[in-house]
VMD Tcl script that draws the C-alpha trace (Angstrom):
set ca {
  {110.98 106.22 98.66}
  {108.57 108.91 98.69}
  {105.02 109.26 97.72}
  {102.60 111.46 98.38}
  {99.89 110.49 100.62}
  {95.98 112.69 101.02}
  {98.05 115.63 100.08}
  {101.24 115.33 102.10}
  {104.80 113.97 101.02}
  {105.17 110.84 103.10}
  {107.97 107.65 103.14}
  {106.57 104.63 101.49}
  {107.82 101.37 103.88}
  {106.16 99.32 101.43}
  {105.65 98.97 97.96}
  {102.07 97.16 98.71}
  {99.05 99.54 98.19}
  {96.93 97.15 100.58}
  {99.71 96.77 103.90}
  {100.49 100.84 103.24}
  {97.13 102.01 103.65}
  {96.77 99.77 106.86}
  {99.79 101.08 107.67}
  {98.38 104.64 107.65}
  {95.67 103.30 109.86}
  {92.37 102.94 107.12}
  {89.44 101.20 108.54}
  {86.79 100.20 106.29}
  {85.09 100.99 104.25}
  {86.98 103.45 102.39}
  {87.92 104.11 98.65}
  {91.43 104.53 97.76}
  {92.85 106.19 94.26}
  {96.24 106.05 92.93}
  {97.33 108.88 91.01}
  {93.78 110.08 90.15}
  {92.53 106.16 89.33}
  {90.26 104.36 91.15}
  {91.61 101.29 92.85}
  {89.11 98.85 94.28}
  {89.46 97.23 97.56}
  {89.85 93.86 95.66}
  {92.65 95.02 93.75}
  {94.65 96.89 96.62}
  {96.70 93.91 97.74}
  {97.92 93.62 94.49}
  {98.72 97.36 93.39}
  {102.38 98.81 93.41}
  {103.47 101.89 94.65}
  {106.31 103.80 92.85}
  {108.45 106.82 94.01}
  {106.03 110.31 93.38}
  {102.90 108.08 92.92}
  {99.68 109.84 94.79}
  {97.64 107.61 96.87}
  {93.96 109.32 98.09}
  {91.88 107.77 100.38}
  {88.62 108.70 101.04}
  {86.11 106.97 104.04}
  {82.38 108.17 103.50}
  {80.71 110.49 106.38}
  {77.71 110.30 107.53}
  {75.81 113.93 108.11}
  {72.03 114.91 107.73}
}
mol new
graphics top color blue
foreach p $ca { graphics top sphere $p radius 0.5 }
foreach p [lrange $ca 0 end-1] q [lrange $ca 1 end] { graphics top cylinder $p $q radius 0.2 }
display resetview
C-alpha cells in the first residue's frame, strides 16, 4: 500500500500513523499532518493510514 510521504511516493508497512513515522526515523518534537490536517502527537498512535493518504512531517529548526 502506498502513500505518499514529505512529498515522495513511499510503501506503507503499517497502517499506524504513530509506528510509521518512527519507522521513517522522527525524533521529537515534530508535527505531523495527514492529508493537509493537523494530527497531534496524542492522537498519532491512534490515526489510520489509507492507500494515497499524504503524511507531512515537519521538526522545527532553530536559526538566528
Amino acid at each position: 500500500m502506498n502513500v505518499v510521504f514529505n512529498g515522495e511516493t513511499t510503501q506503507l508497512n503499517t497502517p499506524n500513523l504513530r509506528e510509521f513515522i518512527v519507522a521513517k526515523g522522527a525524533k521529537e518534537p515534530f508535527a505531523v499532518a495527514v492529508n493537509g490536517e493537523f494530527v497531534p502527537r496524542s492522537q498519532c498512535a491512534d490515526t489510520e493510514l489509507k492507500v494515497g493518504d499524504r503524511i507531512d512531517l515537519l521538526s522545527p529548526i532553530q536559526g538566528g
